[in-house]
MIGUGU-511838 format. One record per atom (N, C-alpha, C): z negated, y negated, x. Coordinates in steps of 0.05 Angstrom, whole numbers, plus 32768, in hexadecimal, padded with zeros to 4 digits. Layout:
N
+------+------+------+
|   pz |   py |   px |
+------+------+------+
|    Z |    Y |    X |
...
+------+------+------+
% end
This chain:
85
+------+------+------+
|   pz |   py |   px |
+------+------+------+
| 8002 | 7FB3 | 7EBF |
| 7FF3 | 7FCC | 7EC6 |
| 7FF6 | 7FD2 | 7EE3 |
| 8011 | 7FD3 | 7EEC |
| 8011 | 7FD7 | 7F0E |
| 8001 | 7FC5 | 7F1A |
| 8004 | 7FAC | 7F14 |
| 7FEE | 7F93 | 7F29 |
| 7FCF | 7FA3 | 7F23 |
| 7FC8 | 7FAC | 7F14 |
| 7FA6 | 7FAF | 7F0F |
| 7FAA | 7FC5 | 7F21 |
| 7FBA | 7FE7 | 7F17 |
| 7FB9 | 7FEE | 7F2F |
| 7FB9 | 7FEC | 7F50 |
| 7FC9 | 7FD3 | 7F4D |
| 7FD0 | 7FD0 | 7F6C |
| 7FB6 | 7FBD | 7F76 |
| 7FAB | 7FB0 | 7F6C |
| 7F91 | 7FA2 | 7F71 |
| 7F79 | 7FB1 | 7F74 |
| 7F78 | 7FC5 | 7F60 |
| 7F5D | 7FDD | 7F62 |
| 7F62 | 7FEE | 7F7F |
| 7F80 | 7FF5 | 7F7D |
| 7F7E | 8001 | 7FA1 |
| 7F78 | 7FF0 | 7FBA |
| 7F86 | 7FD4 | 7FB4 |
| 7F7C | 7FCB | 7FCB |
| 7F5E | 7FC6 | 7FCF |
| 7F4F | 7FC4 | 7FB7 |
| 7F34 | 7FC1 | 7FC1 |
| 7F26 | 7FDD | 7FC7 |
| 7F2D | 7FF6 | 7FBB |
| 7F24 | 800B | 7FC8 |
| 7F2E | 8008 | 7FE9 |
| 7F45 | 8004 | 7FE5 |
| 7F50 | 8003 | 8005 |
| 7F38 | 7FFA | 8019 |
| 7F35 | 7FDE | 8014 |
| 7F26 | 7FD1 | 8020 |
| 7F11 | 7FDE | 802A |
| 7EFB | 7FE6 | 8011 |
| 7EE1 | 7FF6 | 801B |
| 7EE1 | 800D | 8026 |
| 7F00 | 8017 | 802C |
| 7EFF | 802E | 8041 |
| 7F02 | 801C | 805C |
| 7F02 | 8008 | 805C |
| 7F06 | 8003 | 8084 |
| 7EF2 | 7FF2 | 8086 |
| 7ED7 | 7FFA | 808E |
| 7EC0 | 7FF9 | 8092 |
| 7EBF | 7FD9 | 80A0 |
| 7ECB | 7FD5 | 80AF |
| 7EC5 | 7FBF | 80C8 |
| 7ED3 | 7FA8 | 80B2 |
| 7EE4 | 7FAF | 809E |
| 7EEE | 7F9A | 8093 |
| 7ED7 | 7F99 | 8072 |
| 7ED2 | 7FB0 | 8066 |
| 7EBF | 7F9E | 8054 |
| 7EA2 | 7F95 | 805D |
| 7E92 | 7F94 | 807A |
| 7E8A | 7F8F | 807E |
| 7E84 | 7F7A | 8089 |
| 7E99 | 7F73 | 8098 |
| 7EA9 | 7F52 | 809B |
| 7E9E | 7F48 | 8081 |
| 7EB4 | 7F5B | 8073 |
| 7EB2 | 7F3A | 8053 |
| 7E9B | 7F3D | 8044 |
| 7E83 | 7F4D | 804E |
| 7E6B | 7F4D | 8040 |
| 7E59 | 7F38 | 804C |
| 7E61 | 7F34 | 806C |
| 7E4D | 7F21 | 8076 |
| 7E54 | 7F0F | 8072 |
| 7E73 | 7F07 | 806B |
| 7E7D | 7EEA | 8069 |
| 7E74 | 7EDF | 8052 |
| 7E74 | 7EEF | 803F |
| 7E67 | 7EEC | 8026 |
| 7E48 | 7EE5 | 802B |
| 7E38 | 7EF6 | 8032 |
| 7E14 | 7EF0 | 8035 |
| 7E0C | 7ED2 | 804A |
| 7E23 | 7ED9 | 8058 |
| 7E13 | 7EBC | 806A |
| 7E2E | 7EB1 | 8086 |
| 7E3A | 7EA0 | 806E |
| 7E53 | 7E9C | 8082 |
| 7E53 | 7E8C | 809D |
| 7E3E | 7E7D | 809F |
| 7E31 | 7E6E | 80B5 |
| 7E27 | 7E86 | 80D0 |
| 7E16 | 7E93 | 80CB |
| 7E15 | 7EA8 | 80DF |
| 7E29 | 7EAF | 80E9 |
| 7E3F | 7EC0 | 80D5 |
| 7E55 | 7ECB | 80D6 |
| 7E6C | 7EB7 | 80EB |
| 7E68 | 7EA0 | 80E3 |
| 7E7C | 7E8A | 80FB |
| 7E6C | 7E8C | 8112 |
| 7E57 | 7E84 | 8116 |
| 7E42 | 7E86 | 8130 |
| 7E47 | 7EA2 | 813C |
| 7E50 | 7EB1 | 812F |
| 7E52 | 7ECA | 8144 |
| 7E68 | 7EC5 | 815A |
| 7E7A | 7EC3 | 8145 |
| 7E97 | 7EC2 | 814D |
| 7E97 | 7EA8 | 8168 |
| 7E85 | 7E90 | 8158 |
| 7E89 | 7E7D | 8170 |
| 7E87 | 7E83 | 8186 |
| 7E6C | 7E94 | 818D |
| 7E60 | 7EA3 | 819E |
| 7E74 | 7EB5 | 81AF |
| 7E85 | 7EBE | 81AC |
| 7E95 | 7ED1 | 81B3 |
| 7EAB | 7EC3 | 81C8 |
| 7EB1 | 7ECF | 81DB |
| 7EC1 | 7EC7 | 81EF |
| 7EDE | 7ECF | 81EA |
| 7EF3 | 7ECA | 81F6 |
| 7F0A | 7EC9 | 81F0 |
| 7F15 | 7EEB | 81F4 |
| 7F05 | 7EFA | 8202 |
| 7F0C | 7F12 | 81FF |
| 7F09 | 7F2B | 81E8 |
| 7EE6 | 7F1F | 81DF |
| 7EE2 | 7F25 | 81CB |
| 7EE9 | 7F24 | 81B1 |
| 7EF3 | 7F07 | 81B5 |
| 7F06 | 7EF9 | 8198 |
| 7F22 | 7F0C | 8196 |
| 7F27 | 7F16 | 81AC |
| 7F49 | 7F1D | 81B5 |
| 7F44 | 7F2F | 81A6 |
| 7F26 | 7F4C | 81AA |
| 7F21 | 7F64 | 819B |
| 7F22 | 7F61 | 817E |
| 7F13 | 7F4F | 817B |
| 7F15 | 7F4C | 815C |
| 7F33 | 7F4C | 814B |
| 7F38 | 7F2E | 8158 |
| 7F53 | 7F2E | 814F |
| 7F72 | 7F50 | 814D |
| 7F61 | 7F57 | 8160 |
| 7F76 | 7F74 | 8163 |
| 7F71 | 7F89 | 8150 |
| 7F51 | 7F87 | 8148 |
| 7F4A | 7F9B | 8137 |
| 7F50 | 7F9A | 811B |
| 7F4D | 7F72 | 811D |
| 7F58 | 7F70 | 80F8 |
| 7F73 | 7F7B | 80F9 |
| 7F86 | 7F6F | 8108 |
| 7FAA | 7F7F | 810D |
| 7FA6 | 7F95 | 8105 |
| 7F99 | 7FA9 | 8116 |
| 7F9A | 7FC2 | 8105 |
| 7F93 | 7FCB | 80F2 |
| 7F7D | 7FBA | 80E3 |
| 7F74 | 7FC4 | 80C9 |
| 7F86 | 7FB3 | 80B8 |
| 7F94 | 7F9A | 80B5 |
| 7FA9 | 7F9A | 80B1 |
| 7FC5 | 7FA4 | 80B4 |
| 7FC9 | 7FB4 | 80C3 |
| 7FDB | 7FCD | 80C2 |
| 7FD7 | 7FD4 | 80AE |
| 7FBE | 7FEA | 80AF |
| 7FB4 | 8001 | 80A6 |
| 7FB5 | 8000 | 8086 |
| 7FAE | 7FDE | 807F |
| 7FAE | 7FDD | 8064 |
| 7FD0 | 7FD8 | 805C |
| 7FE4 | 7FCC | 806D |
| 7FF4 | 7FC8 | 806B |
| 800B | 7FE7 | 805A |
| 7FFF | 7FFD | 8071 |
| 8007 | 801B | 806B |
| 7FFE | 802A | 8059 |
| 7FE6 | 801C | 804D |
| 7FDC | 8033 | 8038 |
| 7FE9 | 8023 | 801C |
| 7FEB | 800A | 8019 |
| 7FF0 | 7FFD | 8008 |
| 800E | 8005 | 7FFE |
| 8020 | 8006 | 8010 |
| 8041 | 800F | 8016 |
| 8040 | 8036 | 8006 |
| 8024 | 8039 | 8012 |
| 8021 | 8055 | 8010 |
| 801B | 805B | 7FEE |
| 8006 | 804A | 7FE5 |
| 8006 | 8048 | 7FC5 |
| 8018 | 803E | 7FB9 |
| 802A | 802A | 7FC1 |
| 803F | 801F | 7FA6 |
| 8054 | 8038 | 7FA8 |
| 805B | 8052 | 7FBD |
| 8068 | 805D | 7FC3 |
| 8062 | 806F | 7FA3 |
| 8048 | 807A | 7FA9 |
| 803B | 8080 | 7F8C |
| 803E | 807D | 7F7A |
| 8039 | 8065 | 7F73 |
| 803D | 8056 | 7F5B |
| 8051 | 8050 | 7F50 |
| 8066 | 8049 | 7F63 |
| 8083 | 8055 | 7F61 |
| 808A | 8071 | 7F4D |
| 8085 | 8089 | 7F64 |
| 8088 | 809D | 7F5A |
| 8076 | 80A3 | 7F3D |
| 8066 | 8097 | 7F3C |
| 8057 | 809D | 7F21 |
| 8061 | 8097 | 7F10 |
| 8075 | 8074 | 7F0C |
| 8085 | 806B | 7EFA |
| 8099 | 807E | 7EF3 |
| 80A5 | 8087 | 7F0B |
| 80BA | 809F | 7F06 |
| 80B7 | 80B1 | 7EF4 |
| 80A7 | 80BA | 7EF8 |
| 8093 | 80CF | 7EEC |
| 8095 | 80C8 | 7ED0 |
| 808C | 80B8 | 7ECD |
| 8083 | 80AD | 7EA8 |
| 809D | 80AE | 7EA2 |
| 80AC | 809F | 7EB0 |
| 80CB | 809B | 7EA0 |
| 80D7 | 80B7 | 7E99 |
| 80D0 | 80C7 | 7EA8 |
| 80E1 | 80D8 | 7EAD |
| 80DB | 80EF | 7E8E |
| 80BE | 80EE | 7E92 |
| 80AF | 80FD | 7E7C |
| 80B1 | 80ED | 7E56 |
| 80B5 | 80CD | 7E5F |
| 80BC | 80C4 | 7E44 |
| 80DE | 80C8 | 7E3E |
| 80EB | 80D2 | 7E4D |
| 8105 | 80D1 | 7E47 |
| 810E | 80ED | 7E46 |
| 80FE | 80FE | 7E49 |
| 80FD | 811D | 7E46 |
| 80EB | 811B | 7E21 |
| 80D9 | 8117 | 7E15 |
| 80DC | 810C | 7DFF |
| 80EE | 810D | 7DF1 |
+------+------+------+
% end
């Protein structure tokens, strides 16, 4: 039951950071374009990219830490309420 939870948040996760489900929508529709961009792109531009996934890997890194904190506490919770019972 925690893994389904913890899989359903990360994919909400995901579709809140815009630049990242939109990434994996075009990689999905047409992955050939999607490399041609990137080929296209000079080493500075590659640098941006690369910095932006870091932070949205952060970002998912913190919210994820931030839900099992939850989910945690939620377990607590149950236990606490089945052993009050």
């Amino acid at each position: 039951m925690k893994i389904s939870i913890f899989i359903l948040c990360l994919c909400l996760i995901g579709w809140q950071i815009p630049g990242f489900a939109l990434a994996n929508i075009e990689a999905q529709e047409n992955q050939t374009v999607s490399d041609a961009r990137f080929e296209s792109m000079d080493q500075t531009q590659l640098q941006r990219v690369l910095n932006e996934l870091s932070r949205s890997l952060d970002q998912l890194r913190r919210k994820v830490d931030h839900l099992e904190d939850h989910i945690d506490n939620l377990e607590g919770d149950v236990r606490e309420l089945k052993r009050k019972r």
